[in-house]
Every structure is written in C-alpha cells, then in structure tokens.
N, CA, C and O atoms as a Maestro MAE file, in Angstrom:
{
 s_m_m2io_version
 :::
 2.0.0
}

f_m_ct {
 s_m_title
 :::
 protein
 m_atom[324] {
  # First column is atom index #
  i_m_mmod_type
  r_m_x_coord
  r_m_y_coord
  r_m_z_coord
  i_m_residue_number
  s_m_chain_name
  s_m_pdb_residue_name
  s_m_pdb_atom_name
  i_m_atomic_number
  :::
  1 25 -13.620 21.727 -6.003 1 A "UNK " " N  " 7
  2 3 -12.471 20.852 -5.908 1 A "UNK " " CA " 6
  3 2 -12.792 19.577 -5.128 1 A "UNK " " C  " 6
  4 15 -12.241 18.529 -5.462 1 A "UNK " " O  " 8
  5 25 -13.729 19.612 -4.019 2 A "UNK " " N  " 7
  6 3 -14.057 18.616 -3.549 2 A "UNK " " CA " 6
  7 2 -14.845 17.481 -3.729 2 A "UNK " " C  " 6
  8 15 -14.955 16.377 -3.195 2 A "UNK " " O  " 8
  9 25 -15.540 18.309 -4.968 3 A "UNK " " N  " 7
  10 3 -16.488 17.118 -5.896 3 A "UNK " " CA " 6
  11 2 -15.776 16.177 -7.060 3 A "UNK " " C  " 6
  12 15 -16.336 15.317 -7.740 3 A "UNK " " O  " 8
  13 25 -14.259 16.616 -7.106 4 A "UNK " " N  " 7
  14 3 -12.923 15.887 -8.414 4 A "UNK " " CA " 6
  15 2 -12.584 15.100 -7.149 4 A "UNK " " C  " 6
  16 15 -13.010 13.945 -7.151 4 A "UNK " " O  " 8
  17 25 -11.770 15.569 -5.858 5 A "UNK " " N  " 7
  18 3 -11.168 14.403 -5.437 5 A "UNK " " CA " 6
  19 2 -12.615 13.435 -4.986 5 A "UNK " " C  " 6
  20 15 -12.425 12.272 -5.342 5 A "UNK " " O  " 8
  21 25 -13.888 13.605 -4.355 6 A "UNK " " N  " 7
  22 3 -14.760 12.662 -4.087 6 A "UNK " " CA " 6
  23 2 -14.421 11.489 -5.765 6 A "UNK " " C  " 6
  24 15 -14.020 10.330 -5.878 6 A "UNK " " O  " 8
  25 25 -14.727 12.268 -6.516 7 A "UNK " " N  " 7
  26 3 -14.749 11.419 -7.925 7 A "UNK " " CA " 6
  27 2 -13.391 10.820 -7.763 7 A "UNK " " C  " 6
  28 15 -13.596 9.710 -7.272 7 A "UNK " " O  " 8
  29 25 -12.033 11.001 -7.937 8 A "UNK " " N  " 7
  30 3 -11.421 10.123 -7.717 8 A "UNK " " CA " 6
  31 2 -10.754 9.099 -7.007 8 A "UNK " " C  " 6
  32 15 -9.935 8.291 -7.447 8 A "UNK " " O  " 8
  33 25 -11.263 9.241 -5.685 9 A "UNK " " N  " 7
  34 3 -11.849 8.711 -4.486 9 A "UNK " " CA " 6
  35 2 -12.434 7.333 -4.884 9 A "UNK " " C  " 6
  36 15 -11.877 6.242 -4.761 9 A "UNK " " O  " 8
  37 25 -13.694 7.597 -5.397 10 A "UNK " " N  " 7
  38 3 -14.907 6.451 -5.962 10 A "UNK " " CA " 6
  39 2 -14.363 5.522 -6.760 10 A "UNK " " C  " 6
  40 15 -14.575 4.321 -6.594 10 A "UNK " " O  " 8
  41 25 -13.231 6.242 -8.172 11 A "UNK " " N  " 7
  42 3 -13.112 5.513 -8.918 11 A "UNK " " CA " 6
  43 2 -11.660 4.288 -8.615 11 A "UNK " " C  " 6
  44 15 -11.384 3.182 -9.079 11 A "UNK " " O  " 8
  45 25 -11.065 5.127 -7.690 12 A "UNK " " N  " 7
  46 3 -10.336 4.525 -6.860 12 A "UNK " " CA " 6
  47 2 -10.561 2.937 -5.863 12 A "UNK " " C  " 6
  48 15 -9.839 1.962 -5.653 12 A "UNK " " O  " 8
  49 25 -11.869 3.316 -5.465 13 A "UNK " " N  " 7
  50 3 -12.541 2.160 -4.847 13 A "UNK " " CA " 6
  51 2 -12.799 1.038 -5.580 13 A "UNK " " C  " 6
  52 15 -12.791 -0.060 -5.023 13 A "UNK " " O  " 8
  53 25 -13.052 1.160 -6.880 14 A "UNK " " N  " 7
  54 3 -13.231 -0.045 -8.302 14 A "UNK " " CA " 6
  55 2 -12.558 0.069 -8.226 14 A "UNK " " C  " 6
  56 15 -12.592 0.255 -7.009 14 A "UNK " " O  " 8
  57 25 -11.273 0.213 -8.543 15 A "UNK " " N  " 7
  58 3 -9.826 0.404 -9.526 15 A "UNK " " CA " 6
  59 2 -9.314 -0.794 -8.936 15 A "UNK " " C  " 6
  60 15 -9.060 -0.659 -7.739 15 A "UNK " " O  " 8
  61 25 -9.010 -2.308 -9.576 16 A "UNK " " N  " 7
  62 3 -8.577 -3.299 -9.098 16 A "UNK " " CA " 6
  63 2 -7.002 -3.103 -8.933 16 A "UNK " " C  " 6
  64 15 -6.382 -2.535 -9.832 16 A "UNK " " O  " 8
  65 25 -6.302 -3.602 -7.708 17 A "UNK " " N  " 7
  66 3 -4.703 -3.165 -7.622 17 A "UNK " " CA " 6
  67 2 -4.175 -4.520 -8.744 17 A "UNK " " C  " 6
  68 15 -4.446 -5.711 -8.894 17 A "UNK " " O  " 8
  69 25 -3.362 -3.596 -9.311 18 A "UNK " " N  " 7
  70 3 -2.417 -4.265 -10.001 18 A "UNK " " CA " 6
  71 2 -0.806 -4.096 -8.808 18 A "UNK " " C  " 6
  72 15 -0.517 -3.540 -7.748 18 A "UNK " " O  " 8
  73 25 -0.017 -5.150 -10.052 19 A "UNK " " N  " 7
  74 3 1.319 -4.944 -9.116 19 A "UNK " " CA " 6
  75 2 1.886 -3.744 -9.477 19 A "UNK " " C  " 6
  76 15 2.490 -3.044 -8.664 19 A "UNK " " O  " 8
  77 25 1.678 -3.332 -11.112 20 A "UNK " " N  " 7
  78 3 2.446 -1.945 -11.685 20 A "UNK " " CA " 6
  79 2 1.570 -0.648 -10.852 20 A "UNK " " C  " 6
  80 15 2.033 0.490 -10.931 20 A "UNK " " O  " 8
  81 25 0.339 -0.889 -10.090 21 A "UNK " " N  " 7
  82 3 -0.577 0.234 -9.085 21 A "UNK " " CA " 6
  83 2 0.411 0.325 -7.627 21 A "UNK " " C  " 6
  84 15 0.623 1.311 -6.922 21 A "UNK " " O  " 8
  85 25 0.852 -0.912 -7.496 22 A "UNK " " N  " 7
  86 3 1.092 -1.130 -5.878 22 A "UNK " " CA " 6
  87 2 2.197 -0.295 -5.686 22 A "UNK " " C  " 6
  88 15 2.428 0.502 -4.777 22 A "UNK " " O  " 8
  89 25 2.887 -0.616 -6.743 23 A "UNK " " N  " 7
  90 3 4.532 0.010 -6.998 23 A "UNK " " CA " 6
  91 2 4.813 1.286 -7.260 23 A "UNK " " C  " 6
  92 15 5.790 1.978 -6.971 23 A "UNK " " O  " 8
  93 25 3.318 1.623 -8.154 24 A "UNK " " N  " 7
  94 3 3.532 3.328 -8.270 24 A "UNK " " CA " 6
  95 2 3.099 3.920 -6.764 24 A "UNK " " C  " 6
  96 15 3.580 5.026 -6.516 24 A "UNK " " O  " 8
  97 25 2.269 3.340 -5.747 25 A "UNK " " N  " 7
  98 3 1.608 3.843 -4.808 25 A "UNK " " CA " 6
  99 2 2.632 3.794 -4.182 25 A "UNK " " C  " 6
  100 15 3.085 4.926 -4.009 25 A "UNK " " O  " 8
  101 25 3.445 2.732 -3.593 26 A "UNK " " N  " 7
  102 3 4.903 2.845 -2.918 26 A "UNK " " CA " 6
  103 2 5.795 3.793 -3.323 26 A "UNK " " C  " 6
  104 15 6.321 4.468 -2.438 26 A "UNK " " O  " 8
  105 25 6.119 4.020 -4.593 27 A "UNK " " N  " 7
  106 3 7.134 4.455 -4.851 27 A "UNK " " CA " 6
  107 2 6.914 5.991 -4.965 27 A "UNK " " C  " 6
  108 15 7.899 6.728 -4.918 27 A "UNK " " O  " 8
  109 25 5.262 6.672 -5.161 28 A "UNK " " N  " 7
  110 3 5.371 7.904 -4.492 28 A "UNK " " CA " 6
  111 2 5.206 8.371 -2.774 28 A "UNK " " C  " 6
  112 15 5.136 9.345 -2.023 28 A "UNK " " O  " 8
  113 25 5.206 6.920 -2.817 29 A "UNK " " N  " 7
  114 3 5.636 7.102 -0.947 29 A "UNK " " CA " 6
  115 2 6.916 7.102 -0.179 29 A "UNK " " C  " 6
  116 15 7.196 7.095 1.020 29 A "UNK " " O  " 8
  117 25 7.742 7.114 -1.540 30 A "UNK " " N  " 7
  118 3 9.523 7.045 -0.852 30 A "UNK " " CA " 6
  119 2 9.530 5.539 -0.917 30 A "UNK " " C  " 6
  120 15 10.570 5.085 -0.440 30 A "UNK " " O  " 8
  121 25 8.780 4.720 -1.314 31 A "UNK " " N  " 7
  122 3 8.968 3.425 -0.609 31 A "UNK " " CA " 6
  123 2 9.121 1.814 -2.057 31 A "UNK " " C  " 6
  124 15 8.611 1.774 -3.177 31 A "UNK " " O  " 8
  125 25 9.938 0.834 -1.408 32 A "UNK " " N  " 7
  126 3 9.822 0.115 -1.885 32 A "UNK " " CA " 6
  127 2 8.946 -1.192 -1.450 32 A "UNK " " C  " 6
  128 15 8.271 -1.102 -0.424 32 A "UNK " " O  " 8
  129 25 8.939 -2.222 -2.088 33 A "UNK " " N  " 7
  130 3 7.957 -3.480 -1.247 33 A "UNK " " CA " 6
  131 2 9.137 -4.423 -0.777 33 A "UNK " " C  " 6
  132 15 10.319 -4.194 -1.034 33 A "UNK " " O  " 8
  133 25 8.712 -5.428 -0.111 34 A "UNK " " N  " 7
  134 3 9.414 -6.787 -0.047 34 A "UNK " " CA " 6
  135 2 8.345 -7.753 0.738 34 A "UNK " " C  " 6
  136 15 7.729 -7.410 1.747 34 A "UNK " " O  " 8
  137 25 8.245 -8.992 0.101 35 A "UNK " " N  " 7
  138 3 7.649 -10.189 0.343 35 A "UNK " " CA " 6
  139 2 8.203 -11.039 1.406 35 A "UNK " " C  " 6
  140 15 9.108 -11.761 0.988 35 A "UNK " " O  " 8
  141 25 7.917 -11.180 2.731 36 A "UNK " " N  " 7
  142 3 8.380 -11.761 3.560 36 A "UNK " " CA " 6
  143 2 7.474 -12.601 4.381 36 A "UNK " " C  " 6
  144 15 6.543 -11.942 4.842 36 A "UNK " " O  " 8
  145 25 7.465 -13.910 4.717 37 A "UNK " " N  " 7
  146 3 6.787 -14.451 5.204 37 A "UNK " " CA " 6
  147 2 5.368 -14.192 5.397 37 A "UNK " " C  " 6
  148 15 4.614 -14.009 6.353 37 A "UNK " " O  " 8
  149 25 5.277 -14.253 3.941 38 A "UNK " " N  " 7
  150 3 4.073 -14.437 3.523 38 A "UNK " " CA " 6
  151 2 2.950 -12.668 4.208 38 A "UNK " " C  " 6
  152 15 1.756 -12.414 4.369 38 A "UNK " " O  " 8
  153 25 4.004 -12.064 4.355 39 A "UNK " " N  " 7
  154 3 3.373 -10.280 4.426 39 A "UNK " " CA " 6
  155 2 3.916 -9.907 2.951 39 A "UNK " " C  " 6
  156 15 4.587 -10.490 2.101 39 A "UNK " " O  " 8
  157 25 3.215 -8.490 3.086 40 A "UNK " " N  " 7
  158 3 4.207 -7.366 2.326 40 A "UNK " " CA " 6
  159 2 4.389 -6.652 2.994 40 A "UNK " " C  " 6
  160 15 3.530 -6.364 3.826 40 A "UNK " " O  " 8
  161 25 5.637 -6.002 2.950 41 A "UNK " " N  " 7
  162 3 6.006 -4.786 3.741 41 A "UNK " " CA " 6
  163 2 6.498 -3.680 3.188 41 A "UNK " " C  " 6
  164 15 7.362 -3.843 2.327 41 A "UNK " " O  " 8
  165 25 6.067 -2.249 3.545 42 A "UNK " " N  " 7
  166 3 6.569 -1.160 2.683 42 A "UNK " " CA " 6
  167 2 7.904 -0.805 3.707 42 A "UNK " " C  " 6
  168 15 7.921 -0.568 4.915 42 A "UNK " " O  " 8
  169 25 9.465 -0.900 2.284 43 A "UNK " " N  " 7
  170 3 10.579 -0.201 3.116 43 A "UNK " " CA " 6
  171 2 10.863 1.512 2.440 43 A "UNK " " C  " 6
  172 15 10.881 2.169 1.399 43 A "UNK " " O  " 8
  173 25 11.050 1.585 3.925 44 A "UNK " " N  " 7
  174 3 11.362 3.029 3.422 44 A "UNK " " CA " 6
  175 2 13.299 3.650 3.172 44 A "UNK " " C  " 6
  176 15 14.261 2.903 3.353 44 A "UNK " " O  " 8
  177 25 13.371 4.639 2.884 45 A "UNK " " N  " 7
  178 3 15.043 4.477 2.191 45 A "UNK " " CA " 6
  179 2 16.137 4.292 3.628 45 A "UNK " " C  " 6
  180 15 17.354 4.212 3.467 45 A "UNK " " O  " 8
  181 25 15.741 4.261 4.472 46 A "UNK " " N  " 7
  182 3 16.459 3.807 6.046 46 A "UNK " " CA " 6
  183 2 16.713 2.414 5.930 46 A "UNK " " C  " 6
  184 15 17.713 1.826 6.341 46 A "UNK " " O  " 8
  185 25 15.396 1.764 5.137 47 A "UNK " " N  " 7
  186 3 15.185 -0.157 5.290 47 A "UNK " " CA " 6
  187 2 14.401 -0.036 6.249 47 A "UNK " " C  " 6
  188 15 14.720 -1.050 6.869 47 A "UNK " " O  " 8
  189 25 13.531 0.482 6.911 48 A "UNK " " N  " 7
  190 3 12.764 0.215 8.135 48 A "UNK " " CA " 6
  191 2 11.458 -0.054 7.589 48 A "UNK " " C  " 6
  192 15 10.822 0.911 7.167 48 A "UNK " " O  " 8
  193 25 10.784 -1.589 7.508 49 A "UNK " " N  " 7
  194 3 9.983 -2.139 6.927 49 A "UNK " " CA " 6
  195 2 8.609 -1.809 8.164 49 A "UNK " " C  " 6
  196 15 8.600 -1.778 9.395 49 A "UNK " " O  " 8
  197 25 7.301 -1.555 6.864 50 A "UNK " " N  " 7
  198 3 6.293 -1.862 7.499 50 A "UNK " " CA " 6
  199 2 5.048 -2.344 6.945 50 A "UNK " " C  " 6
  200 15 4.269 -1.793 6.166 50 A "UNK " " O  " 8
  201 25 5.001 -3.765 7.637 51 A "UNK " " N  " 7
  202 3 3.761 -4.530 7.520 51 A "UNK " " CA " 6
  203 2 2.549 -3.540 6.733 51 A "UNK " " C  " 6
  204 15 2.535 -2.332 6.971 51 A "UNK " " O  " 8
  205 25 1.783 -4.009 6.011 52 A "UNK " " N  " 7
  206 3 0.956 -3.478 5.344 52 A "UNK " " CA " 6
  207 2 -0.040 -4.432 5.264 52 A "UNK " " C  " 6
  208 15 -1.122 -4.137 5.770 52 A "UNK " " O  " 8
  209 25 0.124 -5.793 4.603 53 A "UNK " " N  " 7
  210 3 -0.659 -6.821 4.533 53 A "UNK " " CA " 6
  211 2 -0.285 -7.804 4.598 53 A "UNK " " C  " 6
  212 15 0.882 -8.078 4.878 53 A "UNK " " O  " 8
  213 25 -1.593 -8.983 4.243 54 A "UNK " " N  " 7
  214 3 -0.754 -10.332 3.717 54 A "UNK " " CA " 6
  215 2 -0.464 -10.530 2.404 54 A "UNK " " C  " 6
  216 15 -1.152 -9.908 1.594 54 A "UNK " " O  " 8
  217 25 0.167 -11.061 2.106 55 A "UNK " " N  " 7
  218 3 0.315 -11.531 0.067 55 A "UNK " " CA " 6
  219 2 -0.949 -11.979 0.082 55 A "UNK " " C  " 6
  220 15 -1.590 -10.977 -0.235 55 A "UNK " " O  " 8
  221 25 -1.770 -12.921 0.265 56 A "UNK " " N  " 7
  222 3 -2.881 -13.409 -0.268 56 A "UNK " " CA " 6
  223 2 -4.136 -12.226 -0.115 56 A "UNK " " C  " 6
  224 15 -5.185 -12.241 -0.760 56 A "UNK " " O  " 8
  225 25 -3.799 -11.362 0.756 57 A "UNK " " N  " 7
  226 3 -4.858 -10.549 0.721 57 A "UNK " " CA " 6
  227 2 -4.791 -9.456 -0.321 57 A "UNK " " C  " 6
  228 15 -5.726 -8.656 -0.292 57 A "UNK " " O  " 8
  229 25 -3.610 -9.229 -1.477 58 A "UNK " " N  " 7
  230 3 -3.790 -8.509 -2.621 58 A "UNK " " CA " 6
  231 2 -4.327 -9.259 -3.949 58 A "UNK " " C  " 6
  232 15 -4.252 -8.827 -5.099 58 A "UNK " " O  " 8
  233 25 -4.794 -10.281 -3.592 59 A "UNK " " N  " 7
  234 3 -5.527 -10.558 -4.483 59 A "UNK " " CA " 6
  235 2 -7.196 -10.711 -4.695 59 A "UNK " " C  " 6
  236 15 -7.932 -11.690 -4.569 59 A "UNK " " O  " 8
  237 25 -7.484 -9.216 -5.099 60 A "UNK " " N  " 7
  238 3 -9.057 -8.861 -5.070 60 A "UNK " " CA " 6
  239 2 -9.316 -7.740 -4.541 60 A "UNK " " C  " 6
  240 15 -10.394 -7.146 -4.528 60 A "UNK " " O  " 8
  241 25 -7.555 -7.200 -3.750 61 A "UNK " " N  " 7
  242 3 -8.088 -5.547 -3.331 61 A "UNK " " CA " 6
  243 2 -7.886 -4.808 -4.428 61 A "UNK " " C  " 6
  244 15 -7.319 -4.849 -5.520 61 A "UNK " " O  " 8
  245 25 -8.562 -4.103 -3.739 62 A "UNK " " N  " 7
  246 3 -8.360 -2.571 -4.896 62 A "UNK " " CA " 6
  247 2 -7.546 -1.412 -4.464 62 A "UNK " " C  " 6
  248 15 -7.351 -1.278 -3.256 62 A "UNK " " O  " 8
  249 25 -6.988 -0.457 -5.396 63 A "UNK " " N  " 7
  250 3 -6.291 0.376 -5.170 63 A "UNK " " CA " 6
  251 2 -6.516 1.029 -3.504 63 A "UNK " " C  " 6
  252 15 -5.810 0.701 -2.551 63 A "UNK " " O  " 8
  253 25 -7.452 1.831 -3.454 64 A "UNK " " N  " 7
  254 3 -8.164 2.177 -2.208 64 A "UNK " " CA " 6
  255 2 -7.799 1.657 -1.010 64 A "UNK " " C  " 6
  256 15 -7.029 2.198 -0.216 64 A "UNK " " O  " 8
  257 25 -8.409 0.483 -0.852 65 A "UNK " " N  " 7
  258 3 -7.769 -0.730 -0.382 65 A "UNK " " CA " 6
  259 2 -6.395 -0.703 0.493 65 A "UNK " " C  " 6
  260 15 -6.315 -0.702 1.722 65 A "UNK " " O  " 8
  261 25 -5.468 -0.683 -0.337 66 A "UNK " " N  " 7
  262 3 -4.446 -0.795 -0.329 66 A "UNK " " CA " 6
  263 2 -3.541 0.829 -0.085 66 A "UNK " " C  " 6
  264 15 -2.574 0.959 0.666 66 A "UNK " " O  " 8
  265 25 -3.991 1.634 -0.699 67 A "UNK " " N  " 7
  266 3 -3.612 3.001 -0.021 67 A "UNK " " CA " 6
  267 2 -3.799 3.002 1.497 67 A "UNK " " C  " 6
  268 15 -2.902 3.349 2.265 67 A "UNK " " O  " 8
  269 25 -4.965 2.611 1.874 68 A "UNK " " N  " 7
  270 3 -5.544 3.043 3.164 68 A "UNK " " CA " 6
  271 2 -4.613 1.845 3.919 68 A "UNK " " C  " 6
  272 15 -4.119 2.480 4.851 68 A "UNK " " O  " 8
  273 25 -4.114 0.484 4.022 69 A "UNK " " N  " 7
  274 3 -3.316 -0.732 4.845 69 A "UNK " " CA " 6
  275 2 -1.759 0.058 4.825 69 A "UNK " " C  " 6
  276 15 -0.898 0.123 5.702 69 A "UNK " " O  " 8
  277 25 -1.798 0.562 3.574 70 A "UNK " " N  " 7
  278 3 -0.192 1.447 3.772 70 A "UNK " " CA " 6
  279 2 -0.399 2.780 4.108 70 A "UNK " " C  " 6
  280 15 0.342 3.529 3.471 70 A "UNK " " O  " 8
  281 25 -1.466 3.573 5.216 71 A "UNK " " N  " 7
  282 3 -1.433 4.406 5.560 71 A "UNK " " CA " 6
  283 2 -1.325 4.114 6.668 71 A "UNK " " C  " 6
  284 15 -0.386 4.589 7.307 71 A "UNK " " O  " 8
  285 25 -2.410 3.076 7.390 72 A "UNK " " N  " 7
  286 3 -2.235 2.616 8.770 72 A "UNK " " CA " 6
  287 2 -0.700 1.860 9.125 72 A "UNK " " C  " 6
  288 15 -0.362 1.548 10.266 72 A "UNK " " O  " 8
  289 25 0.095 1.653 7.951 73 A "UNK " " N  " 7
  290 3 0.764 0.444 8.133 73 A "UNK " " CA " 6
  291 2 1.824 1.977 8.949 73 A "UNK " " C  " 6
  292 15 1.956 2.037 10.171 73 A "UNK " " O  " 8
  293 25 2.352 2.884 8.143 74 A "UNK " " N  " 7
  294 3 3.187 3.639 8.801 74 A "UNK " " CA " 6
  295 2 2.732 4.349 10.210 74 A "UNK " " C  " 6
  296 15 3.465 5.269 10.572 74 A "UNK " " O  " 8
  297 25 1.927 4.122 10.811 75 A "UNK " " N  " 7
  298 3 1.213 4.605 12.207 75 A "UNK " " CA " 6
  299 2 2.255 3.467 12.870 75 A "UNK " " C  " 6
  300 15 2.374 3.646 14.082 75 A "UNK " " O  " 8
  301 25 2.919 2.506 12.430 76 A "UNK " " N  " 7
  302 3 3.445 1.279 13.642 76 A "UNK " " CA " 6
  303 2 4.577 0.921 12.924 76 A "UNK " " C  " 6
  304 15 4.353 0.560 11.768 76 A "UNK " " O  " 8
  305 25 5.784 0.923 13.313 77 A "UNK " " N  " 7
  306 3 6.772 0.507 12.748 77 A "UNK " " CA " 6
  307 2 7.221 -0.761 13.387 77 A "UNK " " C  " 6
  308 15 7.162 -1.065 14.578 77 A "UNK " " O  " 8
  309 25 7.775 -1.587 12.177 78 A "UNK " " N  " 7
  310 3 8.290 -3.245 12.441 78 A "UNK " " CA " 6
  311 2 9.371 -3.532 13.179 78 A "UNK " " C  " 6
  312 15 10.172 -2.717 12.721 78 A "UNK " " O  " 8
  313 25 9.948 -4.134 14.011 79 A "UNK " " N  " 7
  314 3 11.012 -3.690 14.711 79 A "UNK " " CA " 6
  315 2 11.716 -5.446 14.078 79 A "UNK " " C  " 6
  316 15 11.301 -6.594 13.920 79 A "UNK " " O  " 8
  317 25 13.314 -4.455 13.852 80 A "UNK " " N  " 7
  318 3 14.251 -5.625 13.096 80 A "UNK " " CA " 6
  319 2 14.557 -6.331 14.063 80 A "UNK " " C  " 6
  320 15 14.708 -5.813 15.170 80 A "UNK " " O  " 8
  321 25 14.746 -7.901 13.830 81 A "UNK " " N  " 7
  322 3 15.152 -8.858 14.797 81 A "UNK " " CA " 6
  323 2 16.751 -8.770 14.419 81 A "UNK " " C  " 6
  324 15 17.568 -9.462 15.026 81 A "UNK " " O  " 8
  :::
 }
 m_bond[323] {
  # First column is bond index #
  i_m_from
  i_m_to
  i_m_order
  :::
  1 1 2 1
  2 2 3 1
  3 3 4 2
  4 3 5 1
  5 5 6 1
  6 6 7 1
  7 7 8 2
  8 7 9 1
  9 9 10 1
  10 10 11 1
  11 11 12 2
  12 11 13 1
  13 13 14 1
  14 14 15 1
  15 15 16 2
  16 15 17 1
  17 17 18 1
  18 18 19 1
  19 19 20 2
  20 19 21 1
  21 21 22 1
  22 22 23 1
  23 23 24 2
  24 23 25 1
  25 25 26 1
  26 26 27 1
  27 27 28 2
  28 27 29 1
  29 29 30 1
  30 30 31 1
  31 31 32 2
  32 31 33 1
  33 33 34 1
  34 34 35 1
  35 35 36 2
  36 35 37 1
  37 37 38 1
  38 38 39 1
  39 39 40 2
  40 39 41 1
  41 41 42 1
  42 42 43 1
  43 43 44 2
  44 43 45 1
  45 45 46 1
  46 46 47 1
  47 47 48 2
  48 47 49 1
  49 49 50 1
  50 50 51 1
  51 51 52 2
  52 51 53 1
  53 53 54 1
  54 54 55 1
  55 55 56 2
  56 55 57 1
  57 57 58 1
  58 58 59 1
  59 59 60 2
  60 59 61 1
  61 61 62 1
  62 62 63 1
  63 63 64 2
  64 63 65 1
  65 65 66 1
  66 66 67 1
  67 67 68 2
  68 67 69 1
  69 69 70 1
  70 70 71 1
  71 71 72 2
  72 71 73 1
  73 73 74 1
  74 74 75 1
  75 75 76 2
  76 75 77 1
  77 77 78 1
  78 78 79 1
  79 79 80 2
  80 79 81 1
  81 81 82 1
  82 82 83 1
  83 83 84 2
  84 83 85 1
  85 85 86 1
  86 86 87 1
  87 87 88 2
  88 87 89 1
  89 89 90 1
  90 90 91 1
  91 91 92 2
  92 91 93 1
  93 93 94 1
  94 94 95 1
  95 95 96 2
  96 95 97 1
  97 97 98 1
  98 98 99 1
  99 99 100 2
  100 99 101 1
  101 101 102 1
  102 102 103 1
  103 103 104 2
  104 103 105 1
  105 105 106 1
  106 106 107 1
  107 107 108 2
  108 107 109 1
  109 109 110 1
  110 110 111 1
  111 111 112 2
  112 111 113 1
  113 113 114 1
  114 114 115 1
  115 115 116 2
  116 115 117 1
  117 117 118 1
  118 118 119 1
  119 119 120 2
  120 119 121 1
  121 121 122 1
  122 122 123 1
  123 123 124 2
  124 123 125 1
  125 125 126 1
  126 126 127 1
  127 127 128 2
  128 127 129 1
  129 129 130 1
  130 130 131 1
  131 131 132 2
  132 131 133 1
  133 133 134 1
  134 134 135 1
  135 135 136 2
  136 135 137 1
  137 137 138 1
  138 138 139 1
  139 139 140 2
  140 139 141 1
  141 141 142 1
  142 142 143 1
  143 143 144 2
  144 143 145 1
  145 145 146 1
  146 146 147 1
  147 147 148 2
  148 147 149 1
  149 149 150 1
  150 150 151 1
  151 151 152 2
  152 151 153 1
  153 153 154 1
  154 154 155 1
  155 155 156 2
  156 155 157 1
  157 157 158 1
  158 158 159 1
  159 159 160 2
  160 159 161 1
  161 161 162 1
  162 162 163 1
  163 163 164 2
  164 163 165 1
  165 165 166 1
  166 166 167 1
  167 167 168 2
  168 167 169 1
  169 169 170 1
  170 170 171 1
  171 171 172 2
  172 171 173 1
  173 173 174 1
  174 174 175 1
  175 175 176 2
  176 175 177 1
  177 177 178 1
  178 178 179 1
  179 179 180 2
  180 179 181 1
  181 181 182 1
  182 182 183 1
  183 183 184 2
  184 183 185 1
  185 185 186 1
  186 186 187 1
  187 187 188 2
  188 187 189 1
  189 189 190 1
  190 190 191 1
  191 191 192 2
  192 191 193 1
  193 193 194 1
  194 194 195 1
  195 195 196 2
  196 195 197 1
  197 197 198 1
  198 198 199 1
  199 199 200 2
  200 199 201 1
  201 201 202 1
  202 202 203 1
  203 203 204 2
  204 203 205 1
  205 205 206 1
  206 206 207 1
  207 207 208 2
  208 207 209 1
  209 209 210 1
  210 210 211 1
  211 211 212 2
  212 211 213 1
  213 213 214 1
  214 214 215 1
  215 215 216 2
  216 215 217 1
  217 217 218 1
  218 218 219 1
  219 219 220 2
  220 219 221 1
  221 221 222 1
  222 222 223 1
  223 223 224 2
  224 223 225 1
  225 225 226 1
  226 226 227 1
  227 227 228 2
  228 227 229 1
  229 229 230 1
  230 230 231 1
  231 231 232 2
  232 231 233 1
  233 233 234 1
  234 234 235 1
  235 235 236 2
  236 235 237 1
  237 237 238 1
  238 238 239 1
  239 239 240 2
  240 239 241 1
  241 241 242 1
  242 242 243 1
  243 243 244 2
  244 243 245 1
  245 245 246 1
  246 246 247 1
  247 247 248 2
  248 247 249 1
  249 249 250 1
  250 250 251 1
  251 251 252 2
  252 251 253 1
  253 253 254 1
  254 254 255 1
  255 255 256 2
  256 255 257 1
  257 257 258 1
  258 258 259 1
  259 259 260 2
  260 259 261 1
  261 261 262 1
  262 262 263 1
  263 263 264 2
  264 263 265 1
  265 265 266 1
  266 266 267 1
  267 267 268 2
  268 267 269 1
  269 269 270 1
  270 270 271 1
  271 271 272 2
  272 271 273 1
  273 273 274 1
  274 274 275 1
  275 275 276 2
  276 275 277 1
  277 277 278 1
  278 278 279 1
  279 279 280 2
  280 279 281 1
  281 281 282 1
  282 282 283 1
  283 283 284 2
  284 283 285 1
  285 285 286 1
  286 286 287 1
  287 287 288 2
  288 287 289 1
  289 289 290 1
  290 290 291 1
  291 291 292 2
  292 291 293 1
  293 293 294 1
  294 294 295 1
  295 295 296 2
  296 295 297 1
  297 297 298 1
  298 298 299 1
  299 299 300 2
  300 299 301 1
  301 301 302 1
  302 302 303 1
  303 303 304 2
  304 303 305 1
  305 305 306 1
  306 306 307 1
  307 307 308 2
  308 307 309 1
  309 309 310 1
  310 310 311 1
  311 311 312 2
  312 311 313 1
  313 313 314 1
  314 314 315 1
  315 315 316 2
  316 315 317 1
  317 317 318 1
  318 318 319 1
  319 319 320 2
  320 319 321 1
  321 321 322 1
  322 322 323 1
  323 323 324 2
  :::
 }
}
C-alpha cells in the first residue's frame, strides 16, 4: 500500500494546479477559497479564513504544492479585523 500512495504522491508533484484542482482540494477540505488582497485564503463553514498563499504564487504550482500551503495554512488561523 505504501508503494500506491508513494506513486501518487510523485505524480502529484508534476500534476500542474489547475483552478478546477484547487477547488476540488478545498472543497474536500470543508472549505471554500476567497481572493483577498492579493492572498488566497481557505474559508472554512464558520467563515474563519486562512491564508494559504499569494495569487501570483499559483501560477506554476503544482497540486502538491498547494496541498502542503493549505496544510500549514490551518496550523495558524487569520484573525478578523
């Protein structure tokens, strides 16, 4: 079993993010996106947004990538002004 997820792991690492990737990755995370000053942030169904990246930095990541910024991103929550 550990030699399928390594493999989809790898292929994961190529796998260029699309927006229809970003959205499925959010949305089996409970979560939606929103574009805000020039971040993205994953909200979760409370609305309690968290930083993940910048917008310019999804262009050229890859899936992987981007799993792993919205894993760290929920370790720190955004606090609403």
């Amino acid at each position: 079993m550990s030699f399928l997820s390594s493999l989809s792991r790898s292929r994961a690492a190529r796998t260029p993010l699309t927006q229809q990737r970003m959205l499925r990755i959010l949305q089996a995370n409970r979560c939606t996106v929103r574009f805000r000053f020039g971040g993205v942030f994953a909200v979760d169904s409370t609305e309690q947004e968290y930083y993940v990246c910048r917008t310019d930095d999804l262009t050229g990541m890859m899936v992987q990538q981007f799993a792993a910024a919205l894993t760290t991103a929920f370790s720190f929550r955004v606090r609403k002004s």
